[in-house]
Predicted model as a PDB file, atoms N, CA, C, CB and O in Angstrom, pLDDT in the B-factor column:
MODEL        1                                                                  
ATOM      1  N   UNK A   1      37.407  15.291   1.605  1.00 50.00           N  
ATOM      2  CA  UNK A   1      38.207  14.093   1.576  1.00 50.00           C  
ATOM      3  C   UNK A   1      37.937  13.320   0.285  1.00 50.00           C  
ATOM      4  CB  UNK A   1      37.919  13.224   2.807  1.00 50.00           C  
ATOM      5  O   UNK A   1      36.847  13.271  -0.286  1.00 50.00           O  
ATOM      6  N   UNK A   2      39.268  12.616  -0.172  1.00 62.00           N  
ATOM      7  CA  UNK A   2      39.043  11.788  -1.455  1.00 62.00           C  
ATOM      8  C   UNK A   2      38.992  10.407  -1.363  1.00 62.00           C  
ATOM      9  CB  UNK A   2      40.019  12.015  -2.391  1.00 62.00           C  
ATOM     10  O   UNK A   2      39.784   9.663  -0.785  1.00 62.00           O  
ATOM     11  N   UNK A   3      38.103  10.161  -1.914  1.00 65.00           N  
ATOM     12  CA  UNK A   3      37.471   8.828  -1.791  1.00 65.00           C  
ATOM     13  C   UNK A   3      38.848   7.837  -2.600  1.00 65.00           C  
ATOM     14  CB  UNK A   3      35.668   8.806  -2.717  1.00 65.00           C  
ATOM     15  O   UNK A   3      39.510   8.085  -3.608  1.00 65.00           O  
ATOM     16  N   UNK A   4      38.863   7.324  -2.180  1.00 79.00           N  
ATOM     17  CA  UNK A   4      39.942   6.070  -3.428  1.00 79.00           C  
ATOM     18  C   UNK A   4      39.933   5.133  -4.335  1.00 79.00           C  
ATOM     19  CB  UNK A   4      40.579   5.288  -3.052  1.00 79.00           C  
ATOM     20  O   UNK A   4      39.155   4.180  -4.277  1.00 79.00           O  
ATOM     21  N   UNK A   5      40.517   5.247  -4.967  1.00 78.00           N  
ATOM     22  CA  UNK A   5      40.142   4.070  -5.808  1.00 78.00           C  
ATOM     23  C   UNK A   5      39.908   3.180  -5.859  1.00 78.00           C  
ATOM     24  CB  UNK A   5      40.456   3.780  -6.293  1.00 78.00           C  
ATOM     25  O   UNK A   5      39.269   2.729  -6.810  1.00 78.00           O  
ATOM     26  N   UNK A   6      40.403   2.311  -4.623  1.00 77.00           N  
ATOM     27  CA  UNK A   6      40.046   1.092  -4.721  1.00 77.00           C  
ATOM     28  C   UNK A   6      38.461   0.730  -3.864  1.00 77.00           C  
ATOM     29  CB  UNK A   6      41.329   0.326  -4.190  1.00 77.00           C  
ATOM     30  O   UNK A   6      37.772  -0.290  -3.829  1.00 77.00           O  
ATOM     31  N   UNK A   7      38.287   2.288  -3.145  1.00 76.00           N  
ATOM     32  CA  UNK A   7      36.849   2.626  -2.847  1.00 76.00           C  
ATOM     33  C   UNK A   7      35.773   1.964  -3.882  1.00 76.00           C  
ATOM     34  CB  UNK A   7      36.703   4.231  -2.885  1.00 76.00           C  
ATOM     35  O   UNK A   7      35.005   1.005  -3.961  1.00 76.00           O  
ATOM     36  N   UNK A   8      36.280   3.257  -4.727  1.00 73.00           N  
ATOM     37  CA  UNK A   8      35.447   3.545  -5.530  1.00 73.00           C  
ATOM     38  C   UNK A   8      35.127   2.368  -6.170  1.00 73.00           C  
ATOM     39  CB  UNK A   8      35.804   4.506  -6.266  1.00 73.00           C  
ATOM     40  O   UNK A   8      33.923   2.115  -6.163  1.00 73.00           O  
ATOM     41  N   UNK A   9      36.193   1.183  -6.992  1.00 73.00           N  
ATOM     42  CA  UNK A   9      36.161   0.215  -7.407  1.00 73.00           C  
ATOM     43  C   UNK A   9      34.978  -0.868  -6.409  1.00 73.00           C  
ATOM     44  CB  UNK A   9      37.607  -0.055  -7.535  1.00 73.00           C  
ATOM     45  O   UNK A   9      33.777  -1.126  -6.492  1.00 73.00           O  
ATOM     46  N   UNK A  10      35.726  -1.136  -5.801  1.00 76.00           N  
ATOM     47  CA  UNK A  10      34.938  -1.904  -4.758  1.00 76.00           C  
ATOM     48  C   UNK A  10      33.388  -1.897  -4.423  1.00 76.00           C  
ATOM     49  CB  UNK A  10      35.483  -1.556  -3.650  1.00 76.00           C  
ATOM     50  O   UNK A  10      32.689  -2.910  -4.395  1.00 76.00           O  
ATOM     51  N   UNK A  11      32.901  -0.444  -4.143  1.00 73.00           N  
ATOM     52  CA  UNK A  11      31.051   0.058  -4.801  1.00 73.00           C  
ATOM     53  C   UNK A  11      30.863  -0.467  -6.164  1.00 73.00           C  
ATOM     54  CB  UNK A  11      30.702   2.024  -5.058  1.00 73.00           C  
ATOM     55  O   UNK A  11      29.990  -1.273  -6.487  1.00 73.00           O  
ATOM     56  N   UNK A  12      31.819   0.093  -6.997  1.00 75.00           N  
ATOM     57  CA  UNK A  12      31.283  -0.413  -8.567  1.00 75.00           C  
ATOM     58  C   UNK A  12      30.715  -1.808  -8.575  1.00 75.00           C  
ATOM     59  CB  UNK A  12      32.560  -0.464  -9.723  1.00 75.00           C  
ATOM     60  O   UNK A  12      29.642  -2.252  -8.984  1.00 75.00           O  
ATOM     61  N   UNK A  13      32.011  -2.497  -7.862  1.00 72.00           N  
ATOM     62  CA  UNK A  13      31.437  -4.011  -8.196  1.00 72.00           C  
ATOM     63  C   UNK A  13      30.341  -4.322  -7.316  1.00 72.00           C  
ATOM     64  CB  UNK A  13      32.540  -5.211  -7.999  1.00 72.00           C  
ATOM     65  O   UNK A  13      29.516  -5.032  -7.890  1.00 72.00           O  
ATOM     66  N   UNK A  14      30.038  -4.043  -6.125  1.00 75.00           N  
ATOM     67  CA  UNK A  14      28.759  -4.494  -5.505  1.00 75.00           C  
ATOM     68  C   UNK A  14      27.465  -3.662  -5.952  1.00 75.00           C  
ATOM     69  CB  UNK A  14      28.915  -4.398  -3.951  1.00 75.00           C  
ATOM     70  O   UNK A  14      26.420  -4.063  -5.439  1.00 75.00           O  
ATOM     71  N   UNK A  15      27.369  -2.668  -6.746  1.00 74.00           N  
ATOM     72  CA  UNK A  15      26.227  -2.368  -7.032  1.00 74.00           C  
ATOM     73  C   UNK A  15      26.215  -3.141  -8.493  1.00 74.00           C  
ATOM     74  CB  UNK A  15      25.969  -0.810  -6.920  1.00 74.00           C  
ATOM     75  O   UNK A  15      25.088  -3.191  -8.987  1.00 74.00           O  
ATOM     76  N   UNK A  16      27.281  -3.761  -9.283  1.00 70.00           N  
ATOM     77  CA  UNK A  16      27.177  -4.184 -10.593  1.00 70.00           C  
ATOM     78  C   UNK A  16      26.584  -5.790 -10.360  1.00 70.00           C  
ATOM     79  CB  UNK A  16      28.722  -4.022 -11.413  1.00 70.00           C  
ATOM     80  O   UNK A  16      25.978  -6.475 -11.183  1.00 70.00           O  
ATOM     81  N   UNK A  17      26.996  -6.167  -8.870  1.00 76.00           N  
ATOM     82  CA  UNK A  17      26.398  -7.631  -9.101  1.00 76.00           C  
ATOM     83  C   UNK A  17      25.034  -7.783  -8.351  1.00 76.00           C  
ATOM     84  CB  UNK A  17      27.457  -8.824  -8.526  1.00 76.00           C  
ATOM     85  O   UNK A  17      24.357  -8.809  -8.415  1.00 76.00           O  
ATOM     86  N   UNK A  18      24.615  -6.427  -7.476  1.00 72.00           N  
ATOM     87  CA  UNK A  18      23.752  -6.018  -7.443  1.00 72.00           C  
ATOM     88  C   UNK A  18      22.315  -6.078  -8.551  1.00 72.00           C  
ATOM     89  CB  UNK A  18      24.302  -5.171  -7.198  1.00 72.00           C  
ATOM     90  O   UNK A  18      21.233  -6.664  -8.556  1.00 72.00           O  
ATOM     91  N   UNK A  19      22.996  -5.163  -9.384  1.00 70.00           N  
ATOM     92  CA  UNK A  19      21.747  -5.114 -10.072  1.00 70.00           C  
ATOM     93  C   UNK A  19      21.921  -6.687 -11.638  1.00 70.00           C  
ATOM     94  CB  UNK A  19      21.617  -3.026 -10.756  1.00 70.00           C  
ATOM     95  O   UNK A  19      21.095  -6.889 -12.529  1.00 70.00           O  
ATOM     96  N   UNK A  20      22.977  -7.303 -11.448  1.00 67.00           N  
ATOM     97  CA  UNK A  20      22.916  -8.840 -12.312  1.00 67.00           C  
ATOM     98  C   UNK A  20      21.976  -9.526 -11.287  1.00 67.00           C  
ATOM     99  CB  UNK A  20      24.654  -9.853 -12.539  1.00 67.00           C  
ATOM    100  O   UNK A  20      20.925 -10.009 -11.708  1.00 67.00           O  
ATOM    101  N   UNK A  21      22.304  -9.604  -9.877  1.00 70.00           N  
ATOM    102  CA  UNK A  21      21.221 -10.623  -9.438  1.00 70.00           C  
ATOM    103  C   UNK A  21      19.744 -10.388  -9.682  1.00 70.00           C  
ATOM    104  CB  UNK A  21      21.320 -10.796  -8.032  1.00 70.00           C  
ATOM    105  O   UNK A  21      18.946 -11.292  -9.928  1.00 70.00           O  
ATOM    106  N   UNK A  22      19.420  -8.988  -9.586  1.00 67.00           N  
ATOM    107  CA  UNK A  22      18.062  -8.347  -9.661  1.00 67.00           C  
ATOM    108  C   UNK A  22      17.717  -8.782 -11.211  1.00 67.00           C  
ATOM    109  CB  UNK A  22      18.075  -6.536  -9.338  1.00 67.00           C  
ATOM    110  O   UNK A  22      16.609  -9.272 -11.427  1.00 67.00           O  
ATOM    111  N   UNK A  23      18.613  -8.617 -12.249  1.00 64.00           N  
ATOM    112  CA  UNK A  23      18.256  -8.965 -13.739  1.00 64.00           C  
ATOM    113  C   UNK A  23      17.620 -10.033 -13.805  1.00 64.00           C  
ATOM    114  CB  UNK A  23      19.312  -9.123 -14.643  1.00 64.00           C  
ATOM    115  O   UNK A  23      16.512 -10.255 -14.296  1.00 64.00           O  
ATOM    116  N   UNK A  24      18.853 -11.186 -12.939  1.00 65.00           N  
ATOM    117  CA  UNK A  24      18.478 -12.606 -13.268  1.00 65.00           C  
ATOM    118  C   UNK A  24      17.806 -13.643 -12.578  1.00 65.00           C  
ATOM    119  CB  UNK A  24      19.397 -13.132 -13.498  1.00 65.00           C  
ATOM    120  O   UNK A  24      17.813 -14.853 -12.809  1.00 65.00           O  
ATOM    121  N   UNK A  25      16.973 -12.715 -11.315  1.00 62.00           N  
ATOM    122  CA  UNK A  25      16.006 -13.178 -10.835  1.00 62.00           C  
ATOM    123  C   UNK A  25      14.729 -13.619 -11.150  1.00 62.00           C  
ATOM    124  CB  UNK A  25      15.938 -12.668 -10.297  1.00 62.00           C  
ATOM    125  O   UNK A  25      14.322 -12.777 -11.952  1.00 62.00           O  
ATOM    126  N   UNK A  26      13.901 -14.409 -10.994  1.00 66.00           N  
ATOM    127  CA  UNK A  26      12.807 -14.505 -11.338  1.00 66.00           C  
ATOM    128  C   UNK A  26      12.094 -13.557 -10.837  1.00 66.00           C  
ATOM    129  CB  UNK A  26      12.408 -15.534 -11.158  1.00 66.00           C  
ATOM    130  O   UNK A  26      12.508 -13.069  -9.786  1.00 66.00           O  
ATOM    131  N   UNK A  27      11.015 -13.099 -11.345  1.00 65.00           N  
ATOM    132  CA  UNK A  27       9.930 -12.101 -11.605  1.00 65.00           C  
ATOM    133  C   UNK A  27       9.285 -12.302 -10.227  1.00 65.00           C  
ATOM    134  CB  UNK A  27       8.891 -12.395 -12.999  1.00 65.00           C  
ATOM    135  O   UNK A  27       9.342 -13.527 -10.113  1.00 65.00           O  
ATOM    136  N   UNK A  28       8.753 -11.871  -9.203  1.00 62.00           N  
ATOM    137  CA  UNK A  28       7.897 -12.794  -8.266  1.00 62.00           C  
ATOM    138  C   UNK A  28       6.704 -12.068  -8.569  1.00 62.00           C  
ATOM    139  CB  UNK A  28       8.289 -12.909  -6.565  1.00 62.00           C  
ATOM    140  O   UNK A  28       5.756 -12.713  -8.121  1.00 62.00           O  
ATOM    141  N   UNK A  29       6.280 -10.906  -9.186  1.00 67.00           N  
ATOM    142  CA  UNK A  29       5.194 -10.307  -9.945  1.00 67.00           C  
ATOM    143  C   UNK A  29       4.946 -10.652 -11.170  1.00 67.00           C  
ATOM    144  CB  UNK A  29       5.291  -9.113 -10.018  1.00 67.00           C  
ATOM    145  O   UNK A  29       5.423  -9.996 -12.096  1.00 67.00           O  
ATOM    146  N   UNK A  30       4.224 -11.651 -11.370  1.00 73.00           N  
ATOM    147  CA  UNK A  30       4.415 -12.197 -12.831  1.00 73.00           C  
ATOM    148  C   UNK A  30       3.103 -11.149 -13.405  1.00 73.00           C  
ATOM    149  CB  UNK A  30       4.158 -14.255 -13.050  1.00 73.00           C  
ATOM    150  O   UNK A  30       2.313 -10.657 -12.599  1.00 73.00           O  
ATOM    151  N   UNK A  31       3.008 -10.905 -14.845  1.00 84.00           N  
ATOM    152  CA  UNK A  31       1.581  -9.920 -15.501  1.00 84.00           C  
ATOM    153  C   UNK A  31       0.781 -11.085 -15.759  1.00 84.00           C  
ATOM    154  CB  UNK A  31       1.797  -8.821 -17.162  1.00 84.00           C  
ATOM    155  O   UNK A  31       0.891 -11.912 -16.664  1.00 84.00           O  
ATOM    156  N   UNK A  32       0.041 -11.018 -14.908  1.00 85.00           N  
ATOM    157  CA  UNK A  32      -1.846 -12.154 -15.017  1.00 85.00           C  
ATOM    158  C   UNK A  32      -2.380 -11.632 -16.331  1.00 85.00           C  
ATOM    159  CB  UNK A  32      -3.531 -11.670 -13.441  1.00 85.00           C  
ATOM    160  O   UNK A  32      -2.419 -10.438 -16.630  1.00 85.00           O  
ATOM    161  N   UNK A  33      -2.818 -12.705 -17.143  1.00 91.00           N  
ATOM    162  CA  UNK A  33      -3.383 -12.175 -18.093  1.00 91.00           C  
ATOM    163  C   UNK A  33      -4.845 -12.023 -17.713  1.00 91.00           C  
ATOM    164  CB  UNK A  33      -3.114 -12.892 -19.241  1.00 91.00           C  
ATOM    165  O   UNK A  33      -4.801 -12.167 -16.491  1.00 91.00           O  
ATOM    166  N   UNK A  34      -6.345 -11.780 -18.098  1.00 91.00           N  
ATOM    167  CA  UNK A  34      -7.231 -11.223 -17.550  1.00 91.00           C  
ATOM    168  C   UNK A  34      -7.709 -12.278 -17.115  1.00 91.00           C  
ATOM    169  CB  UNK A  34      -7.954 -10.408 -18.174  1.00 91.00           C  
ATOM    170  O   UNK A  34      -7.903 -12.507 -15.922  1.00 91.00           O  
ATOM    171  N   UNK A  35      -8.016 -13.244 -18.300  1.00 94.00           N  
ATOM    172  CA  UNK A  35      -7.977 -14.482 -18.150  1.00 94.00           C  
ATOM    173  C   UNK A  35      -7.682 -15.394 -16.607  1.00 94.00           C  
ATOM    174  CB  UNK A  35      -7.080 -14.681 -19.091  1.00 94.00           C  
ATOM    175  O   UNK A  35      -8.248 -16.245 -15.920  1.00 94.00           O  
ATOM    176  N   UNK A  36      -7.119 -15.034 -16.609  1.00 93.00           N  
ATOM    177  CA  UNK A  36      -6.127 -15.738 -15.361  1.00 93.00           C  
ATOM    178  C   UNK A  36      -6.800 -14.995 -13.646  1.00 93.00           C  
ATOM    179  CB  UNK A  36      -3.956 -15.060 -15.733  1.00 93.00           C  
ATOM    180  O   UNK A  36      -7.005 -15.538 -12.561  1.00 93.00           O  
ATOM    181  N   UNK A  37      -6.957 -13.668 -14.086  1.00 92.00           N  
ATOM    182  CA  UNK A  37      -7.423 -12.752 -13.129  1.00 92.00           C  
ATOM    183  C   UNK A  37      -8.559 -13.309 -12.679  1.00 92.00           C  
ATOM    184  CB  UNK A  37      -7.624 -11.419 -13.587  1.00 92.00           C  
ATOM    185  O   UNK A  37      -8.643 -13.876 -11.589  1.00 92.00           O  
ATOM    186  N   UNK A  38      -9.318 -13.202 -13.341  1.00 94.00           N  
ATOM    187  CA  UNK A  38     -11.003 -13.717 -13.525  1.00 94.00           C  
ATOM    188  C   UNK A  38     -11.266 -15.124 -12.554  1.00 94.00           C  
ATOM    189  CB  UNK A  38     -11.377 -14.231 -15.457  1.00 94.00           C  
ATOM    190  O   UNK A  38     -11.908 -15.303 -11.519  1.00 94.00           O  
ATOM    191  N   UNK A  39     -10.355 -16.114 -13.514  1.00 95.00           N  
ATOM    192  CA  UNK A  39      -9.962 -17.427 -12.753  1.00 95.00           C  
ATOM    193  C   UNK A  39     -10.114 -17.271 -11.441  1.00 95.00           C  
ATOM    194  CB  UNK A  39      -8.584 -17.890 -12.950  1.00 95.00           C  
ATOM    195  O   UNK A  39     -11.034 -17.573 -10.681  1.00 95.00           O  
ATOM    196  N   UNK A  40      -9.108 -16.771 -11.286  1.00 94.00           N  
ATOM    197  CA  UNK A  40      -8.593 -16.623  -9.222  1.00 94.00           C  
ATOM    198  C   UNK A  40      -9.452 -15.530  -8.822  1.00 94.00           C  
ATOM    199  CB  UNK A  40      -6.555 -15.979  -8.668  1.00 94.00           C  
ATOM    200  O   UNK A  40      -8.946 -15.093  -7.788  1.00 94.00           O  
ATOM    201  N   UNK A  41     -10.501 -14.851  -9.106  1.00 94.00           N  
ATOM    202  CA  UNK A  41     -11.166 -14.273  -8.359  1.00 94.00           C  
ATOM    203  C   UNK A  41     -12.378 -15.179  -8.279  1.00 94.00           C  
ATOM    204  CB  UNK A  41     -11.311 -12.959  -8.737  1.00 94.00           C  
ATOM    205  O   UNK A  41     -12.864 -15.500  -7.195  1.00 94.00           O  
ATOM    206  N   UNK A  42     -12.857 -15.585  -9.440  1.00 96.00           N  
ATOM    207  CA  UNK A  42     -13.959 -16.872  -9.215  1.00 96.00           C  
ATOM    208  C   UNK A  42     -13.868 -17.917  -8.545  1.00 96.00           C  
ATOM    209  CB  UNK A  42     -14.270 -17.481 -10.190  1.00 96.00           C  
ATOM    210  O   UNK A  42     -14.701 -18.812  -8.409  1.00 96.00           O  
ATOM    211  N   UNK A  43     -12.803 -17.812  -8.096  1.00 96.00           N  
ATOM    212  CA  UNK A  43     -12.273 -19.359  -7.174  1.00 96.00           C  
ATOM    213  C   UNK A  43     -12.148 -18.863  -5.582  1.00 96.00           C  
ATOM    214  CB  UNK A  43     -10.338 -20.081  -7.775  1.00 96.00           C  
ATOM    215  O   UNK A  43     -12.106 -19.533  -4.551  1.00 96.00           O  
ATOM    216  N   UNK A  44     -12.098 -17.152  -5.840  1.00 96.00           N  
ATOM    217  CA  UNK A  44     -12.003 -16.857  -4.320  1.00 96.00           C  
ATOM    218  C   UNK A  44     -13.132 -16.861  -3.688  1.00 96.00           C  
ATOM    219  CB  UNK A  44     -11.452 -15.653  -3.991  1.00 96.00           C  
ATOM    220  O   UNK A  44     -13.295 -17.380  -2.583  1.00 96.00           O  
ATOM    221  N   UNK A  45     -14.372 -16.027  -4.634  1.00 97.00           N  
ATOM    222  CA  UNK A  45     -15.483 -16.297  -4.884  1.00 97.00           C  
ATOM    223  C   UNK A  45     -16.569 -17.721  -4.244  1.00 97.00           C  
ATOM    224  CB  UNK A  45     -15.218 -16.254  -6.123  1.00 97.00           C  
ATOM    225  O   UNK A  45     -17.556 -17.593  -3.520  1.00 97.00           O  
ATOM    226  N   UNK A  46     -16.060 -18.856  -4.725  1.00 97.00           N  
ATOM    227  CA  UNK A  46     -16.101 -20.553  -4.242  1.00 97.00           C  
ATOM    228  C   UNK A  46     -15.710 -20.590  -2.830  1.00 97.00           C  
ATOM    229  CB  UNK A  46     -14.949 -21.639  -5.118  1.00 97.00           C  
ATOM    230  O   UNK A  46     -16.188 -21.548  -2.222  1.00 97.00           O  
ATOM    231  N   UNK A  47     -14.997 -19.829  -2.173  1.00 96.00           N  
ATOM    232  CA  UNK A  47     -14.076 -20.555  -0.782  1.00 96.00           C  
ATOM    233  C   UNK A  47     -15.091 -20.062  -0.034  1.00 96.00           C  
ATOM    234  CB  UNK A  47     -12.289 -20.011  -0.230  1.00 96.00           C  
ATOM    235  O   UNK A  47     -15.786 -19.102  -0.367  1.00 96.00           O  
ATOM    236  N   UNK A  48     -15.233 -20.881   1.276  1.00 94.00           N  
ATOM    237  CA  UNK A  48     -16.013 -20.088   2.585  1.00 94.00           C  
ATOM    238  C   UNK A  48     -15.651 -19.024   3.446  1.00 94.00           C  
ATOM    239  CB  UNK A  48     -16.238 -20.879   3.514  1.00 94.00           C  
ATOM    240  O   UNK A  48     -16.341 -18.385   4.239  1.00 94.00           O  
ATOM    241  N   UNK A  49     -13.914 -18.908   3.022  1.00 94.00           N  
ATOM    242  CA  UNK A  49     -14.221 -17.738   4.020  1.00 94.00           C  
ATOM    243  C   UNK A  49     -13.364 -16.646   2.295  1.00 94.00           C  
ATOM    244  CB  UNK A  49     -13.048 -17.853   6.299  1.00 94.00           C  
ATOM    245  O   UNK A  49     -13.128 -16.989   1.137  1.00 94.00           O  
ATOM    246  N   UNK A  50     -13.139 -15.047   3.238  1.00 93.00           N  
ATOM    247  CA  UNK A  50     -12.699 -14.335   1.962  1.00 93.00           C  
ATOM    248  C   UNK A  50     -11.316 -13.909   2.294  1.00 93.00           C  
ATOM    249  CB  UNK A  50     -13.652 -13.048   1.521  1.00 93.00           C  
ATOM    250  O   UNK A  50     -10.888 -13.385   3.323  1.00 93.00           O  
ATOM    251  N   UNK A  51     -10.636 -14.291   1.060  1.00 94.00           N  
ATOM    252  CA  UNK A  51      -9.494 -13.600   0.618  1.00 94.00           C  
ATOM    253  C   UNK A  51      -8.996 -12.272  -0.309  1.00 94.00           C  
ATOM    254  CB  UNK A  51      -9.083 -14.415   0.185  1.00 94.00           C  
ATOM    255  O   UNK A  51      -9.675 -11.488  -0.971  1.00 94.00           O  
ATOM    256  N   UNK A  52      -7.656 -12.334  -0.105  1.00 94.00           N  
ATOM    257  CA  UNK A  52      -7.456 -11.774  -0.936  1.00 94.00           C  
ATOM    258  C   UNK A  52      -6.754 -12.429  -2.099  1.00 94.00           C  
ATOM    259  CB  UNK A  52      -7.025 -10.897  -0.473  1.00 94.00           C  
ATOM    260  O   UNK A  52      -6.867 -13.653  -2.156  1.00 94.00           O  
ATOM    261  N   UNK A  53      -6.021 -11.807  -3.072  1.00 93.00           N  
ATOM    262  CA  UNK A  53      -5.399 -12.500  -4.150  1.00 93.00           C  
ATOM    263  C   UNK A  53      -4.105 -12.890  -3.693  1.00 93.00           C  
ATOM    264  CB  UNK A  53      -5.317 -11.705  -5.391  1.00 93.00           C  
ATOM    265  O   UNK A  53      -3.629 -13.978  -4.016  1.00 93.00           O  
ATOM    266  N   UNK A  54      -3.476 -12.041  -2.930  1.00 91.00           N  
ATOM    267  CA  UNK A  54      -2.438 -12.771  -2.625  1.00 91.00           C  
ATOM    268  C   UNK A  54      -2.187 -14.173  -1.861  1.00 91.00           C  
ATOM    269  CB  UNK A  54      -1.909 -12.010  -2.124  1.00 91.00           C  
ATOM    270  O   UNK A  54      -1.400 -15.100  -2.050  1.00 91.00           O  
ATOM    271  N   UNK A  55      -3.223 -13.912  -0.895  1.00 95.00           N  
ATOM    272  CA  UNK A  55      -3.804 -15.236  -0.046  1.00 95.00           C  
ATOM    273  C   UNK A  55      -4.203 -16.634  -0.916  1.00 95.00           C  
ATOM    274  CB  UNK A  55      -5.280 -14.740   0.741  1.00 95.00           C  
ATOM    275  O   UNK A  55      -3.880 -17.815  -0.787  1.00 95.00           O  
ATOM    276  N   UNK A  56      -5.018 -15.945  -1.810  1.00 95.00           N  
ATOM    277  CA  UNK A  56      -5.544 -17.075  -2.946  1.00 95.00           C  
ATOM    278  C   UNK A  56      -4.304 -17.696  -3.689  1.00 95.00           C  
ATOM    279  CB  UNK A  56      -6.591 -16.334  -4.195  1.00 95.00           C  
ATOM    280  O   UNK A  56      -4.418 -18.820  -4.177  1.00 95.00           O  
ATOM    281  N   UNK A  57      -3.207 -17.048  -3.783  1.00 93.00           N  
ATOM    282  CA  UNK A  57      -2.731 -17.607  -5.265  1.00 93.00           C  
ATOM    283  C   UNK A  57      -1.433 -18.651  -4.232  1.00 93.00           C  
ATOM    284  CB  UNK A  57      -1.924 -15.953  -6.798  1.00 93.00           C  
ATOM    285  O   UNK A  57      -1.076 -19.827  -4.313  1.00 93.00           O  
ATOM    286  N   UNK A  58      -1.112 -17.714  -3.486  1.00 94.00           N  
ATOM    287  CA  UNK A  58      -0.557 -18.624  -2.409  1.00 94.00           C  
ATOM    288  C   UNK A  58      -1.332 -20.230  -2.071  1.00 94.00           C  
ATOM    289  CB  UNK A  58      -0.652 -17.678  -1.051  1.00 94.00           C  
ATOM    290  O   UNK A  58      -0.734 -21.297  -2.209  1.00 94.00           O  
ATOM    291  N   UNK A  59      -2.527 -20.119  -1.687  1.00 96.00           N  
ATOM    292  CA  UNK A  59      -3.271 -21.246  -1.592  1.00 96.00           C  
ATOM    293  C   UNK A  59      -3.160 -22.212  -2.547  1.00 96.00           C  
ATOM    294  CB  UNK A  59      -4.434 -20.956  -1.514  1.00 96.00           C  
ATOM    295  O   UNK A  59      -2.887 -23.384  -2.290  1.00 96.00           O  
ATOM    296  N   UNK A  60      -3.405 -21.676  -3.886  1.00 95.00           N  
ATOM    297  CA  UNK A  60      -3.705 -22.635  -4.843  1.00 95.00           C  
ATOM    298  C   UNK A  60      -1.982 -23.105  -5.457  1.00 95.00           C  
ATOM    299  CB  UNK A  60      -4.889 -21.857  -6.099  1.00 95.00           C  
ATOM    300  O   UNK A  60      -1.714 -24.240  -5.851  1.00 95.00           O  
ATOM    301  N   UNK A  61      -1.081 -22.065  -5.417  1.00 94.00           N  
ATOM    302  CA  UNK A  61       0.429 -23.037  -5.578  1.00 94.00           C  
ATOM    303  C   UNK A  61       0.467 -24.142  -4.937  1.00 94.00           C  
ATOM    304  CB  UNK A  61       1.733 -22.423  -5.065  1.00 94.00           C  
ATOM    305  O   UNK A  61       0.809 -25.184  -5.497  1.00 94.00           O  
ATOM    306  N   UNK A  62      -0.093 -24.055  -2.863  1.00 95.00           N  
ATOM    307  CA  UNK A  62       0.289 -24.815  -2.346  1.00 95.00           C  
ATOM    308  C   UNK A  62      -0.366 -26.198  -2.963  1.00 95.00           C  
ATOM    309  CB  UNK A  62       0.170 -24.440  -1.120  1.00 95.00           C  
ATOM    310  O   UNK A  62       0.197 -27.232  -3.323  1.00 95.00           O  
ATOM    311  N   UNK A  63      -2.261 -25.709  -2.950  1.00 94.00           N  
ATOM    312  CA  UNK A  63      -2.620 -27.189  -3.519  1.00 94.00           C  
ATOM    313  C   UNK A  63      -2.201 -27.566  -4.830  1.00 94.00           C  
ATOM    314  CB  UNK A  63      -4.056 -27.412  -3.573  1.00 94.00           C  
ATOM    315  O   UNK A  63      -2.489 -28.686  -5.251  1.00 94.00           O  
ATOM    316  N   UNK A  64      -1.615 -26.833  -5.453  1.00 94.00           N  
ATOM    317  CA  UNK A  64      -1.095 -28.032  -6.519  1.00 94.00           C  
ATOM    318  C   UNK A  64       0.600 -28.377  -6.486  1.00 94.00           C  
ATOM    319  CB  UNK A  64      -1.478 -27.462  -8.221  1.00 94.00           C  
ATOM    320  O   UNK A  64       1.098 -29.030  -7.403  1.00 94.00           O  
ATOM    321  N   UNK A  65       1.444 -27.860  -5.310  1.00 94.00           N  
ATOM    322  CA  UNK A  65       2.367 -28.709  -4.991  1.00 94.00           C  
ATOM    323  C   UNK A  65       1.907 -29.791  -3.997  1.00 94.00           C  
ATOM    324  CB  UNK A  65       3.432 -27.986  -4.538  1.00 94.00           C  
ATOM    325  O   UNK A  65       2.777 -30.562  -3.593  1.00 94.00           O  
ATOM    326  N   UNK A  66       0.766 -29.929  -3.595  1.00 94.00           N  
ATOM    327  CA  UNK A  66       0.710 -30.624  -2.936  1.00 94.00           C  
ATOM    328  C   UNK A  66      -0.120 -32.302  -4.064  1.00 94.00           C  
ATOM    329  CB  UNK A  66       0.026 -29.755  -1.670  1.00 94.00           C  
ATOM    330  O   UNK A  66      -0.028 -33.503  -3.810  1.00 94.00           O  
ATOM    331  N   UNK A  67      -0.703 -31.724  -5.019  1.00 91.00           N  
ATOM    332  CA  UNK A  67      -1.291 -32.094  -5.645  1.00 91.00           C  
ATOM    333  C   UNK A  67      -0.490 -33.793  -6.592  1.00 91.00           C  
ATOM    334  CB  UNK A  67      -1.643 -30.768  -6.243  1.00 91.00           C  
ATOM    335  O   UNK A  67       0.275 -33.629  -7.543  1.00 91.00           O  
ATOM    336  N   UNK A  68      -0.802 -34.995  -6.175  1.00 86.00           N  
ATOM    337  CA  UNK A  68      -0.098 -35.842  -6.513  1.00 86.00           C  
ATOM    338  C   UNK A  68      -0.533 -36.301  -8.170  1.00 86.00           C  
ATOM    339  CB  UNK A  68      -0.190 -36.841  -5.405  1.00 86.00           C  
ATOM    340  O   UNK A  68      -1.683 -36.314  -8.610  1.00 86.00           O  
ATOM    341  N   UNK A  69       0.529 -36.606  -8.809  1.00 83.00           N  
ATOM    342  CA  UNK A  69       0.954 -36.538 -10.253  1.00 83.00           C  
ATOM    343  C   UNK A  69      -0.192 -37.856 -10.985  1.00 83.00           C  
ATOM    344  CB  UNK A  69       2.954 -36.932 -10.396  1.00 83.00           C  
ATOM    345  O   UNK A  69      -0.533 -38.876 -10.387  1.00 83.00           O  
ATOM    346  N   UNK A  70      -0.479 -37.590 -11.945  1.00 76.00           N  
ATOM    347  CA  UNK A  70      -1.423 -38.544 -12.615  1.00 76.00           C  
ATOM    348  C   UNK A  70      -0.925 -40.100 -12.974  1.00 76.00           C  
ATOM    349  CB  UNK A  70      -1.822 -37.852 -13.934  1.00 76.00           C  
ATOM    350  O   UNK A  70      -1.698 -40.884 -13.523  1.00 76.00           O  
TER     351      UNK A  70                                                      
ENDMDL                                                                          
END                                                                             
């Protein structure tokens, strides 16, 4: 069976705005520089109980949205 054109069209465009949203998304894996690594493991390091990094970095966004402005 033959697929149609206006099939075919119709995929084109949802995999084309598909992969624009994926372009123009923000990163949610940003590259830690080592620097940065080090940081958040020394800080996980500090807490009483243990995490992981994902747990940690989550934590520390929250405290500094929570964190009131100077």
């Amino acid at each position: 069976m033959k697929e149609s054109t206006l099939a075919k069209i119709t995929a084109s465009v949802a995999a084309a705005r598909g992969m624009a949203q994926k372009a123009l998304a923000a990163d949610p894996n940003p590259d830690w520089t080592e620097y940065e690594m080090l940081s958040i493991d020394e800080w996980i390091a500090r807490q009483d109980v243990k995490l992981d990094r994902p747990e940690a970095i989550r934590r520390l966004v929250q405290l500094g949205l929570n964190a009131k402005p100077k």
